[in-house]
mmCIF file of the N, C-alpha and C atoms, coordinates in Angstrom:
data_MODEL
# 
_entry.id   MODEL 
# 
loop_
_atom_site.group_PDB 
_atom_site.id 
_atom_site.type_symbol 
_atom_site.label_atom_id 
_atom_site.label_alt_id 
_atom_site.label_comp_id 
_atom_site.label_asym_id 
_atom_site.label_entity_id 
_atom_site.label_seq_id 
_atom_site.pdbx_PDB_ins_code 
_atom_site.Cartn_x 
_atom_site.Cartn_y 
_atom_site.Cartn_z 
_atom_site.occupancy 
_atom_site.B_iso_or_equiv 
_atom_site.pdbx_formal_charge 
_atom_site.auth_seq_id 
_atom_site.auth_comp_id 
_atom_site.auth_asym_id 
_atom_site.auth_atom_id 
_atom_site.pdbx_PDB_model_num 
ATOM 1   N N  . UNK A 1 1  ? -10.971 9.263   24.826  1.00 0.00 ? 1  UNK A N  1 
ATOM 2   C CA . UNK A 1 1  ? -10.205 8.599   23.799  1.00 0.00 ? 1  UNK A CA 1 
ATOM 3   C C  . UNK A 1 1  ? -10.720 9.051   22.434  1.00 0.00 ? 1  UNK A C  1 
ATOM 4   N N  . UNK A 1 2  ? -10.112 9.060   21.648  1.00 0.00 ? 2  UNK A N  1 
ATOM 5   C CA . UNK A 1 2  ? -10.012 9.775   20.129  1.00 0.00 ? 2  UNK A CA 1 
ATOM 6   C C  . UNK A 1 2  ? -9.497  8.304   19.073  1.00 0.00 ? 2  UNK A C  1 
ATOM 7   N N  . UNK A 1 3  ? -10.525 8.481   18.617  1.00 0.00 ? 3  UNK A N  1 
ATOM 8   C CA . UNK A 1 3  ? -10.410 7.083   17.321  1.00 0.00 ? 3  UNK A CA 1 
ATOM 9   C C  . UNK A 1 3  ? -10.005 7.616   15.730  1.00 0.00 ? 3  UNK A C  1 
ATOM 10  N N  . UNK A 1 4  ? -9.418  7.020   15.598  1.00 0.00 ? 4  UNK A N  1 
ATOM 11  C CA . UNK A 1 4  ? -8.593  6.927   13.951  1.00 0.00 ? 4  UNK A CA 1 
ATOM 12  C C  . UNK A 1 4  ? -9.200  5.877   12.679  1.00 0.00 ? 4  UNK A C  1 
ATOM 13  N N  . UNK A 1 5  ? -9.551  6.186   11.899  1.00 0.00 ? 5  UNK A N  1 
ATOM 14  C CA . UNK A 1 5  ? -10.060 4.901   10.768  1.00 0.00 ? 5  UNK A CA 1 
ATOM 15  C C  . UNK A 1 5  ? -9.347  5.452   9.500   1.00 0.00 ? 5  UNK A C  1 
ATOM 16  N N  . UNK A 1 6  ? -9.009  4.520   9.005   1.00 0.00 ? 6  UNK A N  1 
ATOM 17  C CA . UNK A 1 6  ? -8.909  4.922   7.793   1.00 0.00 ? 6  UNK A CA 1 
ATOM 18  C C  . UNK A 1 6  ? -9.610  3.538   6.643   1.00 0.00 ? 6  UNK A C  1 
ATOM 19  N N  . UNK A 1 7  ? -10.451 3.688   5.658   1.00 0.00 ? 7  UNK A N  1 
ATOM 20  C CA . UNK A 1 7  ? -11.302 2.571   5.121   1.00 0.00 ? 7  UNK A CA 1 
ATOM 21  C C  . UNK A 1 7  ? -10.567 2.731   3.163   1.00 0.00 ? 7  UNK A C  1 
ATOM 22  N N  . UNK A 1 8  ? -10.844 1.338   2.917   1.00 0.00 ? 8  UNK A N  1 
ATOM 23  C CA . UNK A 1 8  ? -10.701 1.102   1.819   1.00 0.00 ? 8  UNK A CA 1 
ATOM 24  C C  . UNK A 1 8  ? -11.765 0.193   0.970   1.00 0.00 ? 8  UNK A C  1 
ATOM 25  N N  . UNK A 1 9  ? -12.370 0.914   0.162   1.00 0.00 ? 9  UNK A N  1 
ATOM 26  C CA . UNK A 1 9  ? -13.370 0.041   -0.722  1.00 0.00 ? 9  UNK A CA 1 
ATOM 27  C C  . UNK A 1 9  ? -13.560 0.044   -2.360  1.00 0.00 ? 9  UNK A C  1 
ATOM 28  N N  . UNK A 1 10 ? -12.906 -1.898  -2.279  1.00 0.00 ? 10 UNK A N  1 
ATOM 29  C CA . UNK A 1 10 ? -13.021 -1.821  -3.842  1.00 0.00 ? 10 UNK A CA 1 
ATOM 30  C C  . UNK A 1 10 ? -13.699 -2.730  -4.689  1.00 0.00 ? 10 UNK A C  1 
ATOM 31  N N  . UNK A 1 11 ? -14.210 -2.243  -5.820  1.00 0.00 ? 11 UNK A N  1 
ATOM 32  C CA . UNK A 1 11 ? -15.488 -3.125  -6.626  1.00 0.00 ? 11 UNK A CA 1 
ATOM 33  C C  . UNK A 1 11 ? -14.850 -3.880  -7.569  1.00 0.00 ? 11 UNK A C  1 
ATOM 34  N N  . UNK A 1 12 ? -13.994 -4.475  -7.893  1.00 0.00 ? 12 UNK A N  1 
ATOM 35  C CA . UNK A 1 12 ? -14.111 -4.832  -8.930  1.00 0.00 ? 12 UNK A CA 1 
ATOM 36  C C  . UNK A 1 12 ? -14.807 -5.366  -10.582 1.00 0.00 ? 12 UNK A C  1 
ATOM 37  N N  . UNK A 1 13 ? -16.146 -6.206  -9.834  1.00 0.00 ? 13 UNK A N  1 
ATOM 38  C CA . UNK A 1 13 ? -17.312 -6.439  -10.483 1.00 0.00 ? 13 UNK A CA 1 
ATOM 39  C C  . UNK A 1 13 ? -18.467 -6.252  -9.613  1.00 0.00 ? 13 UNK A C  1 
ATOM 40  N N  . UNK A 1 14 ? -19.531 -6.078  -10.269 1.00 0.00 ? 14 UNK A N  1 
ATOM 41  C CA . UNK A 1 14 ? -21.029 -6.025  -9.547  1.00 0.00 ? 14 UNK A CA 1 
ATOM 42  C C  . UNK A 1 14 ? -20.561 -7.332  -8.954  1.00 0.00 ? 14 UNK A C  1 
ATOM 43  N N  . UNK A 1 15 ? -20.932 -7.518  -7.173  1.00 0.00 ? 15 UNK A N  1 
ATOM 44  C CA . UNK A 1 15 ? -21.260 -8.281  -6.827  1.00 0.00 ? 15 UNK A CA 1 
ATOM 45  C C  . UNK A 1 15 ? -20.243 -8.666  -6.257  1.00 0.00 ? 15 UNK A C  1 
ATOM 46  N N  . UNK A 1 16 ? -19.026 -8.084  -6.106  1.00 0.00 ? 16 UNK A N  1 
ATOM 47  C CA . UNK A 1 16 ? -17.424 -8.828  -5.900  1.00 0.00 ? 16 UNK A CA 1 
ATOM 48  C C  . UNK A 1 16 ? -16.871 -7.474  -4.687  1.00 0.00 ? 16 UNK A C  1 
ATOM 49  N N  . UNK A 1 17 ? -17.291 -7.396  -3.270  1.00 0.00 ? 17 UNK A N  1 
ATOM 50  C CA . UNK A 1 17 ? -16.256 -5.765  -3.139  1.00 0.00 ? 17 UNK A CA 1 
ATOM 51  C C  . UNK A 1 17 ? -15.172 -6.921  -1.982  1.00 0.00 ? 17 UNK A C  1 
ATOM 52  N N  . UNK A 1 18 ? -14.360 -5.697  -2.284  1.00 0.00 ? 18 UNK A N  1 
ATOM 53  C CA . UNK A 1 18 ? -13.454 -5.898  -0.912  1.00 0.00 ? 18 UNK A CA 1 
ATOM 54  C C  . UNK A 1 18 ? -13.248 -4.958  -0.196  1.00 0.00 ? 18 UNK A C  1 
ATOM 55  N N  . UNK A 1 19 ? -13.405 -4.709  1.123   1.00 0.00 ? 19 UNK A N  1 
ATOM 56  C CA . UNK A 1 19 ? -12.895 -3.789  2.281   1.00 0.00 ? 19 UNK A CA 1 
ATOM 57  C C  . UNK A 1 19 ? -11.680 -3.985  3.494   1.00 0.00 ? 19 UNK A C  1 
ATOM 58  N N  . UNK A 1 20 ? -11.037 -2.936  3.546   1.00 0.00 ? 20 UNK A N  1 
ATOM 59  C CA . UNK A 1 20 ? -10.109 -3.319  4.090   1.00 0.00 ? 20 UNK A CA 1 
ATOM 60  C C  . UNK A 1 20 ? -9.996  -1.910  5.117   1.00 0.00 ? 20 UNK A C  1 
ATOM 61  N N  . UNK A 1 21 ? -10.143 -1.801  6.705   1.00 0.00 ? 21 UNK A N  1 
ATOM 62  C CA . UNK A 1 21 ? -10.372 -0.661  7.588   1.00 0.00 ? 21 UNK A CA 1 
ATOM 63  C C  . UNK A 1 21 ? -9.416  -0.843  8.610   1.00 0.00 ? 21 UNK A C  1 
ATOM 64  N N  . UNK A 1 22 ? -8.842  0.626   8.891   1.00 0.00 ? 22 UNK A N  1 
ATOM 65  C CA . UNK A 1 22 ? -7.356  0.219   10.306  1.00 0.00 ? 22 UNK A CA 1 
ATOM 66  C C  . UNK A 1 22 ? -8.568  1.373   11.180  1.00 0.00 ? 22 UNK A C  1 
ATOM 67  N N  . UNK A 1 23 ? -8.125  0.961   12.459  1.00 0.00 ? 23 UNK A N  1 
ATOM 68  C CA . UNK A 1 23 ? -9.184  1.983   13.170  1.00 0.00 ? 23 UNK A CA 1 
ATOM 69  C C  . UNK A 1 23 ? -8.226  2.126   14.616  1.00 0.00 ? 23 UNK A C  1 
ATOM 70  N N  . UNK A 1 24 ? -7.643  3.214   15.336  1.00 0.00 ? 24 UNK A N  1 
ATOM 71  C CA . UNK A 1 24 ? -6.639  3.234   16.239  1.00 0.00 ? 24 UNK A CA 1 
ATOM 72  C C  . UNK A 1 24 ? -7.146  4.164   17.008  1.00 0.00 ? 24 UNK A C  1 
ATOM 73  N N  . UNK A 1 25 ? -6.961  3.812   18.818  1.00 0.00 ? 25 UNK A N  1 
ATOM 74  C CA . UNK A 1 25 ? -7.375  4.996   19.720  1.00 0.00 ? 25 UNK A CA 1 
ATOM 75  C C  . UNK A 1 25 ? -6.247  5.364   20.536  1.00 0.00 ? 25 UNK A C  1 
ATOM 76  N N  . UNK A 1 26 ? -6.526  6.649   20.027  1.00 0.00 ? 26 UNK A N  1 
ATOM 77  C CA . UNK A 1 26 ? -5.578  7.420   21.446  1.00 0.00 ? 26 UNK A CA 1 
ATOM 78  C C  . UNK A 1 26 ? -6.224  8.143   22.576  1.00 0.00 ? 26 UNK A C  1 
ATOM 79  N N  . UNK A 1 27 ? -5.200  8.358   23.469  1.00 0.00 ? 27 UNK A N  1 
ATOM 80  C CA . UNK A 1 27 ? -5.646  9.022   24.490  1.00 0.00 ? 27 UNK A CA 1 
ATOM 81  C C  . UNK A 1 27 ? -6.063  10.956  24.677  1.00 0.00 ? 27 UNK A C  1 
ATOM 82  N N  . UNK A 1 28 ? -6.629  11.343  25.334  1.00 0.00 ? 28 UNK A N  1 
ATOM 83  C CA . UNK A 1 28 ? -7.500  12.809  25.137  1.00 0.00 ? 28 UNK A CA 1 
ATOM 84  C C  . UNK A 1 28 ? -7.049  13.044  26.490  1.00 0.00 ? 28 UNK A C  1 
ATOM 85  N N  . UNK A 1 29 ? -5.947  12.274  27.600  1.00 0.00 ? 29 UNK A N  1 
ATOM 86  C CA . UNK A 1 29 ? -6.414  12.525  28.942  1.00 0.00 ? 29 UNK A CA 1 
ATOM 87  C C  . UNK A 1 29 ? -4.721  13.885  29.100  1.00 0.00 ? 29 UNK A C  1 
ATOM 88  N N  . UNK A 1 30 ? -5.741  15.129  29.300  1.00 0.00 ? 30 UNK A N  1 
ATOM 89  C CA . UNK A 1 30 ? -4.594  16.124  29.483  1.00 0.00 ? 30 UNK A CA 1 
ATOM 90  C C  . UNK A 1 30 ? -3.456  15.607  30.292  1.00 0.00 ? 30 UNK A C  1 
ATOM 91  N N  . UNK A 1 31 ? -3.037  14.703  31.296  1.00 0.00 ? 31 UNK A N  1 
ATOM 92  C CA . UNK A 1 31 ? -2.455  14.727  31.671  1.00 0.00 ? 31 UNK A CA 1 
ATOM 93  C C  . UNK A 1 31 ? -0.597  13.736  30.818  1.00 0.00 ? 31 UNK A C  1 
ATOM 94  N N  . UNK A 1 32 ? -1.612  12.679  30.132  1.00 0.00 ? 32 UNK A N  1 
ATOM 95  C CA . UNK A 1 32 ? -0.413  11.835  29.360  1.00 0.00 ? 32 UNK A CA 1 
ATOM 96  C C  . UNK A 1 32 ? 0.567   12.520  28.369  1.00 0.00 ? 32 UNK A C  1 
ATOM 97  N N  . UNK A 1 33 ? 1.626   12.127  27.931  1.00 0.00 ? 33 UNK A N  1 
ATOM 98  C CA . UNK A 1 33 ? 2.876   12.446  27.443  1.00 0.00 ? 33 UNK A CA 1 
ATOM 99  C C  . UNK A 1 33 ? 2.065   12.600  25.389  1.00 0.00 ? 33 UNK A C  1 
ATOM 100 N N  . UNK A 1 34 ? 1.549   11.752  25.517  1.00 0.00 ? 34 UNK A N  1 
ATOM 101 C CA . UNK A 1 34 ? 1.281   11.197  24.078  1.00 0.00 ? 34 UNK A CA 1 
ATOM 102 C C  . UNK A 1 34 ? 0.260   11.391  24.112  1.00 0.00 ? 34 UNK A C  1 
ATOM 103 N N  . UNK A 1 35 ? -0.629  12.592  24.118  1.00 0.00 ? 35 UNK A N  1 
ATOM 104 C CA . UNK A 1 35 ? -2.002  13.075  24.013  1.00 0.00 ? 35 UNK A CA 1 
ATOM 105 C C  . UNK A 1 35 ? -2.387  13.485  22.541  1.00 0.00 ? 35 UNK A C  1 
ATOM 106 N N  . UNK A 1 36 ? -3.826  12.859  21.854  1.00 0.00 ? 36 UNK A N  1 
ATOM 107 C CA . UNK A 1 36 ? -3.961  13.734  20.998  1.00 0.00 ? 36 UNK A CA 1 
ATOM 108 C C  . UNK A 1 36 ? -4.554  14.936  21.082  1.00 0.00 ? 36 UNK A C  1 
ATOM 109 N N  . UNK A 1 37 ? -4.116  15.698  19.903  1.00 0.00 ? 37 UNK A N  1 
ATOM 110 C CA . UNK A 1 37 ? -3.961  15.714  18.533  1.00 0.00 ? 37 UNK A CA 1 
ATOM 111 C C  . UNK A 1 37 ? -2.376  16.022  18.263  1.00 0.00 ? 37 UNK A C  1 
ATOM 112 N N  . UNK A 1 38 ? -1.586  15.603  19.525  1.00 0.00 ? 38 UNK A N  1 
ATOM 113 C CA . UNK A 1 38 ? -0.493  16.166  19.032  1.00 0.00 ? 38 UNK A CA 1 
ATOM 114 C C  . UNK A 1 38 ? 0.461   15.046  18.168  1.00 0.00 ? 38 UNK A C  1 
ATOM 115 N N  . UNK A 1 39 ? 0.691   15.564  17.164  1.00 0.00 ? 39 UNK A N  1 
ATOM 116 C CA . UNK A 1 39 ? 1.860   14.287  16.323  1.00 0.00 ? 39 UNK A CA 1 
ATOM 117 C C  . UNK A 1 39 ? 2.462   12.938  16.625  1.00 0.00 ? 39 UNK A C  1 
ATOM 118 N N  . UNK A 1 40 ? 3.061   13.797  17.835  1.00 0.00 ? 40 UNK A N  1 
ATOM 119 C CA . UNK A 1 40 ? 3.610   12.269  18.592  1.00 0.00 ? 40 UNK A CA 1 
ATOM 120 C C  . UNK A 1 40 ? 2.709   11.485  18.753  1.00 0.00 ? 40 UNK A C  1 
ATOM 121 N N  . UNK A 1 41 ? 1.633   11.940  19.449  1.00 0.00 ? 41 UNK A N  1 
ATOM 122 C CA . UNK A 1 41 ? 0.358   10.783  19.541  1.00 0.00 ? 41 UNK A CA 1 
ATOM 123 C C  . UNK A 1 41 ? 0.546   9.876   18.046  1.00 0.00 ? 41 UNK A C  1 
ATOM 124 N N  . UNK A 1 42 ? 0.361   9.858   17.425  1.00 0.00 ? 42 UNK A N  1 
ATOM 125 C CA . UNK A 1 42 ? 0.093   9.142   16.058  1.00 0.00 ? 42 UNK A CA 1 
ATOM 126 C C  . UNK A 1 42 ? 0.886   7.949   15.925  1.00 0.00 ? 42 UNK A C  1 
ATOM 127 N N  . UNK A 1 43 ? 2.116   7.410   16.594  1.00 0.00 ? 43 UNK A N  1 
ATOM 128 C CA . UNK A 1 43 ? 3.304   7.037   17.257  1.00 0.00 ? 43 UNK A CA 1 
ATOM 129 C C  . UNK A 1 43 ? 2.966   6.207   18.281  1.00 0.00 ? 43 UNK A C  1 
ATOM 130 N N  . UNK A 1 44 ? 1.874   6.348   18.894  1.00 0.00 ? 44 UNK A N  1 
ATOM 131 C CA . UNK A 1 44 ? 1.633   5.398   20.461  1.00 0.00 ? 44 UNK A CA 1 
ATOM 132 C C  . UNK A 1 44 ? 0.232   5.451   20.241  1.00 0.00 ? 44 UNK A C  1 
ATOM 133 N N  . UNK A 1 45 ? -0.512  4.558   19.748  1.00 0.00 ? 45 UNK A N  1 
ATOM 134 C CA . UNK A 1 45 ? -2.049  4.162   19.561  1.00 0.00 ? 45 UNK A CA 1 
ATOM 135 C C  . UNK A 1 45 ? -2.135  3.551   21.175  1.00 0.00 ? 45 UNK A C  1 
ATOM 136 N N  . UNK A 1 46 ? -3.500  3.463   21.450  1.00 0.00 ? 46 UNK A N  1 
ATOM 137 C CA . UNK A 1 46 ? -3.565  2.695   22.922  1.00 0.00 ? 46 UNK A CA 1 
ATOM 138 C C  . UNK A 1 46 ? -3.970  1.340   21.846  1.00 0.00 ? 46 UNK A C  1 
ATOM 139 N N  . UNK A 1 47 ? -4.584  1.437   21.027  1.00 0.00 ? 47 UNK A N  1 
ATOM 140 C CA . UNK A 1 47 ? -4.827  0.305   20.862  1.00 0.00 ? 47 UNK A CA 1 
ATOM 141 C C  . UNK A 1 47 ? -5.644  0.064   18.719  1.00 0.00 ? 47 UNK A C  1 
ATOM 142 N N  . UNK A 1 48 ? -5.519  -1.109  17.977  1.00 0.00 ? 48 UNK A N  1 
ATOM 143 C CA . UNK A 1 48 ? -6.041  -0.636  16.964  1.00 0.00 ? 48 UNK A CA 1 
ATOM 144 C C  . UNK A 1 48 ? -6.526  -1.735  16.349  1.00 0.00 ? 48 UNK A C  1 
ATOM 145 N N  . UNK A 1 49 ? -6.832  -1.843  15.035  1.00 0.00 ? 49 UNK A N  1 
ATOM 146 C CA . UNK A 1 49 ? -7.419  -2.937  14.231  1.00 0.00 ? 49 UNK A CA 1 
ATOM 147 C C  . UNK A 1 49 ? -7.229  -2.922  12.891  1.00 0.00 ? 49 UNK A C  1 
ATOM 148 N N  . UNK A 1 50 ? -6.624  -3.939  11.987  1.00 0.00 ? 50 UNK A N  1 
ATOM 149 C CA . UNK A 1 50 ? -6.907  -3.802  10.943  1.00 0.00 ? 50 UNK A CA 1 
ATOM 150 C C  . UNK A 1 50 ? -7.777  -5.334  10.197  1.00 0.00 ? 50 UNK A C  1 
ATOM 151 N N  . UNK A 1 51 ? -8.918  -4.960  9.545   1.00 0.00 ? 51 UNK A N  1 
ATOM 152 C CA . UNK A 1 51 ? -10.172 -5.877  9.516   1.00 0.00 ? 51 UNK A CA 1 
ATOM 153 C C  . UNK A 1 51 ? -9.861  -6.069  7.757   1.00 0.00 ? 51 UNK A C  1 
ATOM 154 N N  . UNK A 1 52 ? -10.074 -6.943  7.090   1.00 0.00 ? 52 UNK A N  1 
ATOM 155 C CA . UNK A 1 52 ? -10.156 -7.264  5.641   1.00 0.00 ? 52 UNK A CA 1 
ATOM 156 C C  . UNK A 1 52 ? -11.082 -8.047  5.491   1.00 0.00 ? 52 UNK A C  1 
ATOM 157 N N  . UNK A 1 53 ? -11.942 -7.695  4.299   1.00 0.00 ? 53 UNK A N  1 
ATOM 158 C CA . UNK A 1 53 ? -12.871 -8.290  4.353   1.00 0.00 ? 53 UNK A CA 1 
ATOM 159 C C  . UNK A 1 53 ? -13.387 -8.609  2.795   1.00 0.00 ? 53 UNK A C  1 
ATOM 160 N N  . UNK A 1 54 ? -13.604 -9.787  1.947   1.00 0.00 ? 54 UNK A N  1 
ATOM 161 C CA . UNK A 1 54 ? -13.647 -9.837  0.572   1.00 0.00 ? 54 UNK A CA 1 
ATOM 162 C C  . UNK A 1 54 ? -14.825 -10.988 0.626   1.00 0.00 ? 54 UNK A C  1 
ATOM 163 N N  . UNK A 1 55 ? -15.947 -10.493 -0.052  1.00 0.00 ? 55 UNK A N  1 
ATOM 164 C CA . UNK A 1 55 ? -17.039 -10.705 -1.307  1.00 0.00 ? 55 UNK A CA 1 
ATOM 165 C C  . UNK A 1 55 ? -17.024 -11.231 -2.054  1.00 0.00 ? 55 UNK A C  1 
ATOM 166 N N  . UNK A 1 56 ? -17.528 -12.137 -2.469  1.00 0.00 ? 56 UNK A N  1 
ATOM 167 C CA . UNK A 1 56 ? -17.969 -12.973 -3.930  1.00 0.00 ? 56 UNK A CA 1 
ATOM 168 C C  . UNK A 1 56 ? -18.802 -13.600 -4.353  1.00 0.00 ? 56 UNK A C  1 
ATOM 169 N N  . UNK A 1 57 ? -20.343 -12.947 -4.911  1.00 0.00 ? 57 UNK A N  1 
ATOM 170 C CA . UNK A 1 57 ? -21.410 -13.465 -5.087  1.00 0.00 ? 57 UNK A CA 1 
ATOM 171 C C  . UNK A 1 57 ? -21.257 -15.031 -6.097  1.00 0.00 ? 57 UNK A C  1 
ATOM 172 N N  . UNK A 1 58 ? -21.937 -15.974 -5.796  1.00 0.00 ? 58 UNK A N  1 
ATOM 173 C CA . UNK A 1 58 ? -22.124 -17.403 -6.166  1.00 0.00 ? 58 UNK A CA 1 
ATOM 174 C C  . UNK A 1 58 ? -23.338 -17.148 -6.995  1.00 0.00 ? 58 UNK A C  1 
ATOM 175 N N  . UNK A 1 59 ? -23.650 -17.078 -8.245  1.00 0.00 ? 59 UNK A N  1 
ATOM 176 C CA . UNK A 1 59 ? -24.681 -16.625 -9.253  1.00 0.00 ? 59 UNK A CA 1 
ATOM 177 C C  . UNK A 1 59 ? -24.155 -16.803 -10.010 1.00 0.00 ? 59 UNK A C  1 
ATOM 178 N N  . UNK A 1 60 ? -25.059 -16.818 -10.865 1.00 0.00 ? 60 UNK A N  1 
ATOM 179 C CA . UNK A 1 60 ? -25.068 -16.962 -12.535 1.00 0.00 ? 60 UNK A CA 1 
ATOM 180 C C  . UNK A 1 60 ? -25.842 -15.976 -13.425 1.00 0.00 ? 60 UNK A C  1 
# 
């Protein structure tokens, strides 16, 4: 299986980030229809995630 991420990270202030990551697997098995690296694959994930995640330090 062959994994996909793509990540996002942003600061706004010291102390403040937000992240936001999609992460998707396909299949490598020569025999399936929808194998990567081929295009179509990109189209039929076996499976994926998208995680968000936001920061905010409590300080003074």
């Amino acid at each position: 299986m062959r994994c996909w991420c793509i990540q996002f990270h942003w600061i706004p202030t010291i102390g403040d980030d937000v992240f936001a990551v999609w992460n998707s697997g396909f299949t490598t098995d020569p025999d399936a229809p929808w194998r990567f690296p081929r295009g179509r694959a990109l189209a039929h994930p076996l499976n994926g995630a998208l995680v968000i995640k936001a920061v905010h330090r409590l300080a003074q």
